[in-house]
C-alpha positions in Angstrom: -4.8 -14.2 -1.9 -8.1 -15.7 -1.5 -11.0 -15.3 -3.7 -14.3 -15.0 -3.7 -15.3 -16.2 -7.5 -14.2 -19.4 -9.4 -11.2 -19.1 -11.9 -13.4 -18.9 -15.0 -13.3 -17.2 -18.1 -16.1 -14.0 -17.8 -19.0 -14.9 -19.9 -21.8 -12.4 -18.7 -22.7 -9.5 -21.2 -24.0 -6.3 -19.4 -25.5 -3.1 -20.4 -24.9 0.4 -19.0 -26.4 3.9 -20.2 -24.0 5.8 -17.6 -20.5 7.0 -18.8 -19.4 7.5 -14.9 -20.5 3.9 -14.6 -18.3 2.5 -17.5 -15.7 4.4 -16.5 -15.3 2.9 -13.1 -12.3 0.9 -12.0 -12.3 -2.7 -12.9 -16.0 -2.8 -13.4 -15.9 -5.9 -15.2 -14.4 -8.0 -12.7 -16.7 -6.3 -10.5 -19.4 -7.6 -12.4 -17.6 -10.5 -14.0 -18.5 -9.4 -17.2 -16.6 -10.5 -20.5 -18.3 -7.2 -22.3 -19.7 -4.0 -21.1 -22.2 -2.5 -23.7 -22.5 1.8 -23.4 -25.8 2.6 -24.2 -26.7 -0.7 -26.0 -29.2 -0.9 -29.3 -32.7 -2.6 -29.5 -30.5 -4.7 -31.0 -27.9 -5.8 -28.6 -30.9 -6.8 -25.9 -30.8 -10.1 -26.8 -26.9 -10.3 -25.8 -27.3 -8.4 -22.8 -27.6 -10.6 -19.6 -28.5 -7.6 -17.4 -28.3 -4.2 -17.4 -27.0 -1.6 -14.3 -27.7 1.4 -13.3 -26.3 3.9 -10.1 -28.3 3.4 -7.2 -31.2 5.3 -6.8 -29.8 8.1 -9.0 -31.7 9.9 -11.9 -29.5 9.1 -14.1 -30.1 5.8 -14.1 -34.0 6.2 -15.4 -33.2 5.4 -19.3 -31.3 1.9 -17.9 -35.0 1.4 -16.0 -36.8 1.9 -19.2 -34.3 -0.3 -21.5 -34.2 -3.4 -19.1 -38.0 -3.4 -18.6 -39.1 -2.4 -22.4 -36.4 -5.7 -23.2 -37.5 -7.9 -20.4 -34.1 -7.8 -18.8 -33.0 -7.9 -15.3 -32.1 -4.7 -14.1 -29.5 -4.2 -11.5 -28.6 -1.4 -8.7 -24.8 -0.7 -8.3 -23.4 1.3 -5.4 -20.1 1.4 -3.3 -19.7 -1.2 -0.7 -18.9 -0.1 3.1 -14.8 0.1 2.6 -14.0 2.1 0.2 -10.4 3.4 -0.5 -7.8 5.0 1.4 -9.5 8.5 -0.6 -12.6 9.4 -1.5 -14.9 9.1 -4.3 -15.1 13.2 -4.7 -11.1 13.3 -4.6 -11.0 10.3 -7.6 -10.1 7.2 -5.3 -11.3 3.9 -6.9 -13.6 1.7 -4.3 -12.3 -1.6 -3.8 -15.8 -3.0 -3.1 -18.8 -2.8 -5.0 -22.5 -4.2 -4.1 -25.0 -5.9 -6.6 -28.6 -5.5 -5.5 -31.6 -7.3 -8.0 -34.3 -6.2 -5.5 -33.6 -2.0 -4.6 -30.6 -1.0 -3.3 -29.7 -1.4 0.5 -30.8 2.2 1.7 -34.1 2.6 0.1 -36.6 1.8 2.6 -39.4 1.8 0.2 -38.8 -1.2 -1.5 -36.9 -4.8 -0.2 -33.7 -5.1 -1.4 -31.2 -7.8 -1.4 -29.5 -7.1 1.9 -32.8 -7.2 3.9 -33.8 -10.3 2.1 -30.4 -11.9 3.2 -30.7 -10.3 6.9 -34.4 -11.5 7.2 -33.2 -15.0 5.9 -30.3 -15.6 7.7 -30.7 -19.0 8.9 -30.5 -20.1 5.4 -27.0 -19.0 5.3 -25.6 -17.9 8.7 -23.8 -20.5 10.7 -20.9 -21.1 13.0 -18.3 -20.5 10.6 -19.5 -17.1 8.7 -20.3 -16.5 12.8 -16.8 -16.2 13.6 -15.8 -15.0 10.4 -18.0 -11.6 10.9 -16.5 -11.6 14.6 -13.0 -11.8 13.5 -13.2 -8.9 10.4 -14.8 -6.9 13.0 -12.0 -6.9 16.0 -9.8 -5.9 13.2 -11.6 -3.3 11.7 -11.9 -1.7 15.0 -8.1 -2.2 16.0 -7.1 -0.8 13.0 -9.7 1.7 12.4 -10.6 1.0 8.9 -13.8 2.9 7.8 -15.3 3.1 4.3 -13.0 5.4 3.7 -9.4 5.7 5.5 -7.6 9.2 4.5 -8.4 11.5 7.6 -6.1 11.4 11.0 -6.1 8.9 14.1 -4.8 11.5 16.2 -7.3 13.2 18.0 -5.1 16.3 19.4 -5.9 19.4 16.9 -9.6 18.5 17.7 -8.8 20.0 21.0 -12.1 17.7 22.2 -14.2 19.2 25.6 -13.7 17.3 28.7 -16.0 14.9 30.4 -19.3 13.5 28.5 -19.5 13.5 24.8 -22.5 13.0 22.2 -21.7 12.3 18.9 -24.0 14.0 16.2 -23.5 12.8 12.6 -23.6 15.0 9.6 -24.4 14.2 6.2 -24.4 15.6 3.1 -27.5 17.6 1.7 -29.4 15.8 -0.8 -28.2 12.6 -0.1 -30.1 9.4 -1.5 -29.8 7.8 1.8 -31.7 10.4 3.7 -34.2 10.6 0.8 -35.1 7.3 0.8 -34.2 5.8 4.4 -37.2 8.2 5.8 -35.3 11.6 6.7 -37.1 15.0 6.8 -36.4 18.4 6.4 -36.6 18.7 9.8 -34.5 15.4 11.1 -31.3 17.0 11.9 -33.1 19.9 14.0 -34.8 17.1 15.6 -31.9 14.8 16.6 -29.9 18.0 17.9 -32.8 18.6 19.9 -33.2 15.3 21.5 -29.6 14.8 22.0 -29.2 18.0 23.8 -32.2 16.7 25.8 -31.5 13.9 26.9 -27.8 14.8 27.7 -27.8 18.3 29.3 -24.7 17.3 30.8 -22.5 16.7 27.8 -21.1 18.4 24.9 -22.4 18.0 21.9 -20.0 17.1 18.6 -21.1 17.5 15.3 -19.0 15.7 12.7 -19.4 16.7 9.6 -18.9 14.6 6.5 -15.3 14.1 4.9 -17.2 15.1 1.3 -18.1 18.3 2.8 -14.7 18.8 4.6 -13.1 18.8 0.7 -15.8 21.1 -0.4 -17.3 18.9 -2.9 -21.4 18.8 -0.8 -23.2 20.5 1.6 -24.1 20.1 5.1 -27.5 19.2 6.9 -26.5 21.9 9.5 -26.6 25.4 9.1 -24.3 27.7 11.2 -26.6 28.6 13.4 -26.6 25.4 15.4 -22.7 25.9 15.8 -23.1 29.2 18.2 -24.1 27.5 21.7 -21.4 26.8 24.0 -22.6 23.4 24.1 -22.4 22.5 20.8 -18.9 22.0 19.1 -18.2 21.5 15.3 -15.6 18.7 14.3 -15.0 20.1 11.1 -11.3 19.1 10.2 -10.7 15.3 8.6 -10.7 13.0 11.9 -11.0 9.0 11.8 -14.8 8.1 12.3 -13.7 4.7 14.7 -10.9 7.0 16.1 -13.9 9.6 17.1 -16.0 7.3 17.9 -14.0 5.6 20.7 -13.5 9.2 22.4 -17.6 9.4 22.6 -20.2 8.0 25.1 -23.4 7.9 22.6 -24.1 8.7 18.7 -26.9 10.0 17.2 -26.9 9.5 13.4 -30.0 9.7 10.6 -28.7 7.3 8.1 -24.9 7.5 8.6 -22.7 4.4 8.4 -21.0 5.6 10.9 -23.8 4.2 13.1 -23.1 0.8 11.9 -19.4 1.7 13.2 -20.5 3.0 16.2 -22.1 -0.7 17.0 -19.0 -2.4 16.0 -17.1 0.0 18.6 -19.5 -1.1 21.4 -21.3 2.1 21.7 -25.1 3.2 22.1 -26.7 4.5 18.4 -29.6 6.3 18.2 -31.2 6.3 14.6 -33.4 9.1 13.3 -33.7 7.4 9.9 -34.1 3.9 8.6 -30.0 3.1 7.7 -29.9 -0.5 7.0 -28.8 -2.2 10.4 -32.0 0.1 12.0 -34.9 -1.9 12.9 -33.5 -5.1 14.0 -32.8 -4.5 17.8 -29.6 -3.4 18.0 -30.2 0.6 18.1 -32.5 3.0 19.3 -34.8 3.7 16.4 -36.7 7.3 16.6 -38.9 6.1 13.2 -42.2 4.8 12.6 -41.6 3.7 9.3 -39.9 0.3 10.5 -41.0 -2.5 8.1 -42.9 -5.0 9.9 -41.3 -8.1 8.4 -37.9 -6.7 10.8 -37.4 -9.0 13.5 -34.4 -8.8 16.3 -30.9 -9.8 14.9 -27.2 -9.9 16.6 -24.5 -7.2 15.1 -22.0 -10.5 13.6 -25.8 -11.2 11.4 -26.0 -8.0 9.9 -22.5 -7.8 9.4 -21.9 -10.9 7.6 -25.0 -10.1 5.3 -23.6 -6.8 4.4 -19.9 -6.8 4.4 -20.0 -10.6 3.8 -22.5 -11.6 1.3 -24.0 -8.8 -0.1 -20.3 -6.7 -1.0 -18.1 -7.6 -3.9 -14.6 -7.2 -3.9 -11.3 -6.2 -6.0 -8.0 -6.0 -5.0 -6.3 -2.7 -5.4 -3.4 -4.0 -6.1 -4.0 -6.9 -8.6 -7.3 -6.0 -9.5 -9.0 -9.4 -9.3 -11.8 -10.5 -6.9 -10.7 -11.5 -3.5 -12.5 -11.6 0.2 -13.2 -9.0 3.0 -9.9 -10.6 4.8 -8.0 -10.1 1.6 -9.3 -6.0 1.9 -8.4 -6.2 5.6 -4.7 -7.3 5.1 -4.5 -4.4 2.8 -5.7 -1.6 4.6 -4.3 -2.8 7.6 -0.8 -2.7 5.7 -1.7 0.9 4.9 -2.4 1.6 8.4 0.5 0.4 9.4 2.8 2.5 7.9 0.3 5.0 8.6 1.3 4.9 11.8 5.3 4.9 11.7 5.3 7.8 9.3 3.1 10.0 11.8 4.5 13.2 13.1 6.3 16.1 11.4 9.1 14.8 9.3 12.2 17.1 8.2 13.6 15.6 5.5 17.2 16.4 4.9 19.4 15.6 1.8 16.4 14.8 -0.7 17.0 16.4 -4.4 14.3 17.8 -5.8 13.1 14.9 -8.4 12.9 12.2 -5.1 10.8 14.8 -3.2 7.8 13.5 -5.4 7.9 9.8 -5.1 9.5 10.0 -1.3 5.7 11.6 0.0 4.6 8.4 -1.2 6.5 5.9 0.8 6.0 8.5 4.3 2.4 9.1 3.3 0.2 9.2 6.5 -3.1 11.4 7.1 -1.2 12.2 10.3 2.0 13.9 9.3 3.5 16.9 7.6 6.5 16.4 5.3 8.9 19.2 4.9 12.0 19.4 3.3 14.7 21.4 4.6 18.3 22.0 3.6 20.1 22.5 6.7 19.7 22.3 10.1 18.9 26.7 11.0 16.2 26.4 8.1 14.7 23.3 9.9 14.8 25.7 13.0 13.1 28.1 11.2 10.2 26.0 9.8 9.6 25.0 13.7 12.0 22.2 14.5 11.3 21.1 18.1 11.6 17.5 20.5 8.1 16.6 18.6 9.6 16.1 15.3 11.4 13.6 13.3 14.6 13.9 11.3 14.6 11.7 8.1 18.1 11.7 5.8 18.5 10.1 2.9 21.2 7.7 3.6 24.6 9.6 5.0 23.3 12.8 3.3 23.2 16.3 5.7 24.8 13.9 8.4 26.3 17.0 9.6 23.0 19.2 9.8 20.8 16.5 11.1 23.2 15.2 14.0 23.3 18.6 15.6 19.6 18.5 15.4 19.3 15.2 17.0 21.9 16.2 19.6 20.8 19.0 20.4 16.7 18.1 20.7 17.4 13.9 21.4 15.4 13.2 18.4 16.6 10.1 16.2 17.7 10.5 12.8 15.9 7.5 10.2 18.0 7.3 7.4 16.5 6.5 3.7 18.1 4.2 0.9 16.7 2.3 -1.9 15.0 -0.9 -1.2 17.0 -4.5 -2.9 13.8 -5.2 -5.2 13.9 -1.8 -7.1 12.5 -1.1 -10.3 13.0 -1.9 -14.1 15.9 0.6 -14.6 18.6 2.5 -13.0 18.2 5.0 -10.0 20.7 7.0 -11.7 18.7 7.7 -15.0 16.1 9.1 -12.4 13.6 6.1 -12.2 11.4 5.9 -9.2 12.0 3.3 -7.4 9.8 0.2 -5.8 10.8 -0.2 -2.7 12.6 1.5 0.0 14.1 1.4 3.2 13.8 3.7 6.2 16.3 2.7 8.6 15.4 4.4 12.1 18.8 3.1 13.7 21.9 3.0 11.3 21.5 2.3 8.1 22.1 -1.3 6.3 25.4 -0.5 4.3 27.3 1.0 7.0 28.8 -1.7 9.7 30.2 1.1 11.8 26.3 1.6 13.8 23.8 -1.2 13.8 21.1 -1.0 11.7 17.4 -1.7 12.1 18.0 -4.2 9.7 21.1 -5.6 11.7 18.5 -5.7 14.8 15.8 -7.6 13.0 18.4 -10.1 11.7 20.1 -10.6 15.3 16.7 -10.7 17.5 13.4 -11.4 15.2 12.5 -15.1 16.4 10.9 -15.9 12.6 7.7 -17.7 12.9 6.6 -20.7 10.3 4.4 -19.0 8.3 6.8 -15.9 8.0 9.8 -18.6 6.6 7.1 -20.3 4.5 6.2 -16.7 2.9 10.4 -16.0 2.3 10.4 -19.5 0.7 8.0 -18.5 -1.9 9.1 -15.0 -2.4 12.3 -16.8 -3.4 10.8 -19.2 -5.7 8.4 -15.9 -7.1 12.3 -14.0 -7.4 13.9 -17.1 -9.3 11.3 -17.9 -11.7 11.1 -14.1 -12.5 14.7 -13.9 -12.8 14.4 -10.8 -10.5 16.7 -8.9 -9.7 17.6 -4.6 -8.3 17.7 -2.8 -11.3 16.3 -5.7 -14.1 18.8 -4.8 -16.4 20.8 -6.1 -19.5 20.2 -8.3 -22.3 20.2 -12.0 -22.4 23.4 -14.1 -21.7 25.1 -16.2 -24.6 26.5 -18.5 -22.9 28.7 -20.6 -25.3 31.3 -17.5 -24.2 32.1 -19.5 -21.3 35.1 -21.4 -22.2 35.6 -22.6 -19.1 37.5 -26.5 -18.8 35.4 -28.9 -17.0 35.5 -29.3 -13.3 37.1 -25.9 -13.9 35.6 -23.6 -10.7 33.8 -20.3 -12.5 33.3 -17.0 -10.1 31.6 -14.0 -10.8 33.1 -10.6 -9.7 30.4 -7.9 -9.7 32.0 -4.2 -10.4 30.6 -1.7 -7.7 30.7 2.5 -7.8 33.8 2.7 -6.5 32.9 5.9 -4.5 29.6 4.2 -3.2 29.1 4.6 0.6 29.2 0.9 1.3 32.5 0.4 -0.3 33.8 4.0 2.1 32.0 2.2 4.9 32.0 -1.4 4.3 35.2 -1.8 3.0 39.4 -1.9 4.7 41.9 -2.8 2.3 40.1 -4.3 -0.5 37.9 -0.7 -1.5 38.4 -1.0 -5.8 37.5 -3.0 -8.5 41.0 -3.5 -9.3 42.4 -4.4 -6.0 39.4 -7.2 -6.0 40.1 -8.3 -9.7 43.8 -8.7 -8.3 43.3 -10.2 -5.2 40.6 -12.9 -6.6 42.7 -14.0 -9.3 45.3 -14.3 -6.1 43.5 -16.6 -4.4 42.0 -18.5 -7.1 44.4 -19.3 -10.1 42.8 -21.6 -11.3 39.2 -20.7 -11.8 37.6 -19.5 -14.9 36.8 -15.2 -13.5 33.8 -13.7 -15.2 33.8 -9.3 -14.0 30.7 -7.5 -14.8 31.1 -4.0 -14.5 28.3 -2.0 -12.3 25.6 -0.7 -15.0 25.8 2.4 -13.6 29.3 2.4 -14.3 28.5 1.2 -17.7 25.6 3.5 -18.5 28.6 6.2 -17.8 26.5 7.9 -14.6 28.9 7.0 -12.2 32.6 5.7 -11.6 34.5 3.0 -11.2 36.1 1.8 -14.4 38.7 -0.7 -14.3 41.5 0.0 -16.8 41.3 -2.7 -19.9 45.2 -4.0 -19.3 44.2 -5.1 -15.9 41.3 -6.9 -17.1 42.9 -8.6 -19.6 45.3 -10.1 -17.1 43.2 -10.8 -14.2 40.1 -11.8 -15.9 38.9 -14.5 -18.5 35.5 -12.7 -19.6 34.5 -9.6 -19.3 30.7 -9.3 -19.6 29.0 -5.8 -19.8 25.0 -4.6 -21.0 24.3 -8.8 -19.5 21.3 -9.5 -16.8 22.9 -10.7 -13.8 20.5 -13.1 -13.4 21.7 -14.7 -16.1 24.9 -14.6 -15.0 24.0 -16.1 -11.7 22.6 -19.0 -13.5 25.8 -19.7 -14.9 28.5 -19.1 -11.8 29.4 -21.6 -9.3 30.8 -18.6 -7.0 30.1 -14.7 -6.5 33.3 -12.8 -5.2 32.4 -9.0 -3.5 33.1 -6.3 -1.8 29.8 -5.4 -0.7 27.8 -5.9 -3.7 24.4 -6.9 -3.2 24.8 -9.4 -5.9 26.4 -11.6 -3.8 23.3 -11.5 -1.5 21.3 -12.6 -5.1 23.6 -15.2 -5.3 22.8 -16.7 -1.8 19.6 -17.0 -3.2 20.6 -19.2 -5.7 22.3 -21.0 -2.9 25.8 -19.9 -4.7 29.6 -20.2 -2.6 29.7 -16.5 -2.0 32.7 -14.7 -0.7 33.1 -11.4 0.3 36.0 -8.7 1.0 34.0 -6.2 2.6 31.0 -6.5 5.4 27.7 -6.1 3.3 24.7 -6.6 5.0 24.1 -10.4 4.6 27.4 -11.4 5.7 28.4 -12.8 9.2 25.3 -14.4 9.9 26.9 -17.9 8.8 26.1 -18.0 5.3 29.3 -16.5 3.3 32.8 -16.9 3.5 34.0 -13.8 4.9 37.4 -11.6 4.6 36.7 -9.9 7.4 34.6 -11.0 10.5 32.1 -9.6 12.2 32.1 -9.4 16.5 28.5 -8.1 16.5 26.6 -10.5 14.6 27.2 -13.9 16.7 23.6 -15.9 15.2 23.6 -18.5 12.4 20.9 -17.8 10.3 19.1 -20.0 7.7 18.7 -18.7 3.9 15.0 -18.1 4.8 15.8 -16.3 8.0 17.6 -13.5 5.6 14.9 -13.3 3.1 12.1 -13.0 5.5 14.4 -9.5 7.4 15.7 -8.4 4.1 12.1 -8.7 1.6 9.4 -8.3 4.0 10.4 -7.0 7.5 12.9 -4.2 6.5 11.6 -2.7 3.4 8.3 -1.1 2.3 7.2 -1.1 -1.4 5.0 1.2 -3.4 2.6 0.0 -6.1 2.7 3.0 -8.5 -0.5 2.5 -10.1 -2.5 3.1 -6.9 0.5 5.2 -5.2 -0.3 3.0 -2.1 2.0 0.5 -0.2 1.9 -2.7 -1.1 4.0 -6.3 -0.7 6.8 -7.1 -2.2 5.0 -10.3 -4.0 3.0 -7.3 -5.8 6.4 -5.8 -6.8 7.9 -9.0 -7.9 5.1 -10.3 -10.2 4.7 -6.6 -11.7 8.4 -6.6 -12.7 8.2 -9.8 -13.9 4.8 -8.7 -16.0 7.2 -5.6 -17.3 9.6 -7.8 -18.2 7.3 -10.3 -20.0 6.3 -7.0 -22.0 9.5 -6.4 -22.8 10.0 -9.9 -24.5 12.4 -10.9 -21.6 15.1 -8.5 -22.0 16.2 -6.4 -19.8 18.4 -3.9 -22.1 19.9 -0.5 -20.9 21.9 -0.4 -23.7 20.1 2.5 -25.2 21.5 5.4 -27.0 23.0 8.6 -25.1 20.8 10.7 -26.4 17.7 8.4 -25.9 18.9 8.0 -21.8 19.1 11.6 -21.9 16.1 12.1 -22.8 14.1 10.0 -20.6 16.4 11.1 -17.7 14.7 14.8 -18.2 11.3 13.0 -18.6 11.6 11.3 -15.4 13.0 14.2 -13.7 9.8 16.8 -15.1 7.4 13.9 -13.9 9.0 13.6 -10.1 9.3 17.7 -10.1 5.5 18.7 -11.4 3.4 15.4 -10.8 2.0 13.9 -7.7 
């Protein structure tokens, strides 16, 4: 991730008299302050390096009056133009912030720092920043990202009038912008007037704003305007870029929508003085244009203001970064955005995964509902439209007649292979998931998206080059699912020298890779048997399934049979540290032998898990269907990053699974390296019911 400050330690001191202000999310790094002083002394001015207020709020009056009585600089805050995938009304934290010494960039009355950077762009504007601005603008438009990004792309409820279509934007009453960017009283009559003017022949639309939609502000309309036939009210959540692109002109007062509108490529008329007004590029109905404006091209204004005049923060790690940085994000959002569209009937889901499962098919554009078998799906309006989602084999039954009978696909749900810092089985939300929209990856019997990917994705460089260092990011985190266990003594390991040691991983013996995956060898104690079989004279290690252990599932292998078939038996032990001890991993399907590929361990397996027949195991059974030879990296890149999606639970937004890796790792590091489960019944009890209350009442 790039950034857009130096690695050094925060040194600046700054002083705020506004509790919303000191409240706000990583505000410090926003202002790269070491220490934030609420409602500083006489005595802590000579600390203070500046102090910040809100805007042009009134509010921020006593800051005024402290900086100036101490002689310090006193600095404007306000949200930068991409906000959040929310809204500030609904509690989303911006991710960008701007800084402004002069005024603040939409008060006309006064310079402020943007204008000053606009008006002196040829100290700073050249070929590079040029193509820079070009580039973050093609992809703000393809992916639609507007300052904020939780309404709809799809246009369809909007039921939009045929033929030509003038775009009229509302704003919310009151607004600093319109106070200060010379708006009247009468503006909004007056732009509604001249639009229907000078386009007799179109309809009108009137979008109003998203903080009014959520009944949080007021309008600049009144209802009376919405009576003509002409005239037609967008008054539901809708994608500003999406809106715009269906439009042939916009009229705006002080909207930065406007400044959208220009990016899209279409005609703006301004009836205020927003801060790309004045400088050629729209149609300004004002006579209060400073005369110090000259002419200046859309990638000018755009670099001064998303460029160099907006401070970012990372959602996800919460340290400064670049516009690019907030493009990959959203654009990741968007993307999911997209495949989760639709209605979704969700069969199979117990009540505590309802909760975290919105989360990983969020989308402005869907509707989730939750259905237990296929006549109540009918009954909820089940049609051609919608999408069936399962979790894994669940309601096969239900959901296959559906999908017959309508030709709808079935996308099956499991948990992801980088999961969390416990066990799904004591009800712990997991990190990542996958949503399979083929097969699903545990069952060879069907291909499997992930099957697909692995058999026809031609992997790029920089796509191997990422799998490389999520590999190196996995190893040095000794990562693993579940991240349990305790640390490994390894003076157990009695094994003679040049003696071969192998590591048999105990599965849930009724586990739906083992029904599907497995023939002959489908047990822990057939394995057990069959290893010791073929290999009499290694040192076996068997490590029960911590499901198994924790006693939430079964598949206990009977202590006489370990005894004879095995030389340790470890149990509450991260595998991890197991792995780093083992020269081979024997499994039936386990997905430890897939963690032990990535410690470029012999692995053999019994059964047909997901990462065998691609030329990297020794396989007990082959496969017809998968014919490539893949490389390690090949695997990780469809496996980590192509096939899953992760969630970042602090922001309850999708994120990548370097996020999820260094935030286990961080939990483990709090946890002084251990990754124990072996926690009293009552304890695991306990928390179980505290998970399940959370995933049942909290969103």
């Amino acid at each position: 991730m790039a950034t857009n400050a130096a690695n050094h330690k925060k040194s600046l001191i700054v002083g705020a008299f506004s509790a919303g202000i000191v409240a706000i999310r990583h505000l410090s790094t926003f202002l790269d302050a070491q220490e934030i002083i609420f409602q500083p002394t006489d005595k802590d001015a000579t600390r203070l390096n500046f102090v910040v207020g809100w805007g042009e709020k009134e509010n921020a009056r006593e800051a005024k009056i402290y900086a100036r009585t101490h002689h310090l600089p006193y600095i404007r805050l306000e949200d930068g133009f991409i906000h959040s995938t929310g809204q500030g009304v609904l509690g989303a934290a911006s991710c960008s912030m701007v800084m402004d010494r002069q005024g603040i960039y939409y008060n006309t009355q006064q310079p402020s720092d943007l204008t000053t950077l606009i008006i002196e762009e040829s100290q700073w504007f050249n070929e590079k920043i040029h193509a820079r601005a070009r580039a973050a603008m093609q992809r703000i438009i393809a992916s639609h990202i507007s300052k904020y990004n939780n309404s709809p792309l799809c246009l369809k409820k909007l039921a939009l009038p045929p033929g030509k279509k003038i775009l009229i934007v509302d704003q919310t009453a009151g607004d600093l912008s319109l106070r200060y960017g010379g708006v009247t009283p009468n503006t909004f009559d007056e732009m509604l007037t001249a639009a229907r003017s000078e386009h007799p022949d179109a309809a009108i639309l009137i979008k109003t704003h998203p903080d009014v939609i959520a009944g949080y502000k007021k309008s600049c309309f009144t209802s009376k305007f919405f009576k003509q036939p002409t005239i037609h009210l967008v008054g539901e959540r809708v994608n500003p870029l999406a809106l715009i692109e269906q439009c042939d002109q916009v009229y705006v007062a002080t909207s930065q929508m406007g400044f959208e509108a220009l990016m899209v490529g279409k005609p703006v008329t301004c009836f205020g003085l927003p801060f790309y007004a004045g400088w050629g590029l729209t149609d300004d109905r004002t006579t209060r244009l400073p005369q110090e404006y000259r002419s200046r091209t859309l990638e000018q204004i755009f670099a001064a203001a998303y460029l160099r005049y907006s401070r970012y923060v990372h959602p996800d790690y919460g340290e400064c970064c670049e516009l690019e940085d907030i493009l990959d994000y959203f654009e990741e959002q968007y993307r999911f955005f997209a495949e989760n569209a639709g209605r979704l009937f969700c069969f199979g889901f117990t009540l505590w995964k309802r909760n975290y499962i919105r989360n990983f098919l969020r989308s402005p554009d869907n509707q989730i509902i939750f259905v237990r078998h296929a006549q109540h799906a009918l009954k909820k309006g089940f049609n051609s439209d919608c999408r069936i989602i399962t979790w894994g084999n669940r309601a096969d039954q239900h959901a296959e007649y559906l999908a017959v009978r309508f030709g709808v696909p079935i996308w099956r749900i499991e948990d992801g292979f980088i999961r969390s810092t416990g066990l799904g089985s004591d009800f712990i939300a997991p990190a990542s998931l996958v949503v399979d929209k083929e097969g699903i990856y545990y069952d060879p019997a069907r291909i499997s998206s992930l099957e697909r990917i692995l058999e026809n994705t031609s992997f790029d460089e920089q796509l191997l080059d990422r799998a490389r260092k999520l590999r190196r990011l996995l190893l040095a985190g000794q990562i693993s699912k579940y991240n349990v266990g305790c640390r490994f003594d390894r003076s157990v390991i009695t094994a003679r020298a040049g003696q071969p040691v192998i590591l048999v991983p105990g599965q849930v013996e009724n586990d739906v890779s083992i029904r599907k995956g497995c023939r002959d060898i489908n047990t822990n104690a057939n394995l057990l048997i069959h290893v010791r079989e073929k290999n009499p004279d290694a040192f076996i290690i068997f490590k029960p399934h911590p499901d198994v252990e924790s006693g939430n599932r079964g598949g206990k292998v009977a202590n006489a049979l370990l005894t004879r078939y095995c030389d340790l038996i470890v149990r509450d032990v991260s595998i991890t540290d197991c792995l780093a001890v083992v020269d081979e991993v024997h499994t039936m399907t386990s997905l430890v032998g897939f963690e032990g590929l990535l410690r470029e361990l012999n692995v053999t397996v019994y059964g047909l898990p997901f990462y065998a027949g691609w030329g990297l195991t020794t396989d007990y059974y082959p496969s017809a269907r998968r014919t490539r030879r893949l490389s390690l990296d090949q695997l990780i890149a469809a496996t980590l990053i192509l096939y899953p999606r992760y969630i970042n639970w602090k922001t309850a937004a999708f994120t990548t699974p370097e996020f999820i890796i260094g935030d286990l790792t961080r939990q483990l590091h709090h946890q002084g390296g251990k990754k124990t489960n072996n926690i009293p019944w009552l304890w695991r009890k306990a928390k179980q019911f505290g998970y399940v209350w959370k995933g049942l009442f909290f969103r």
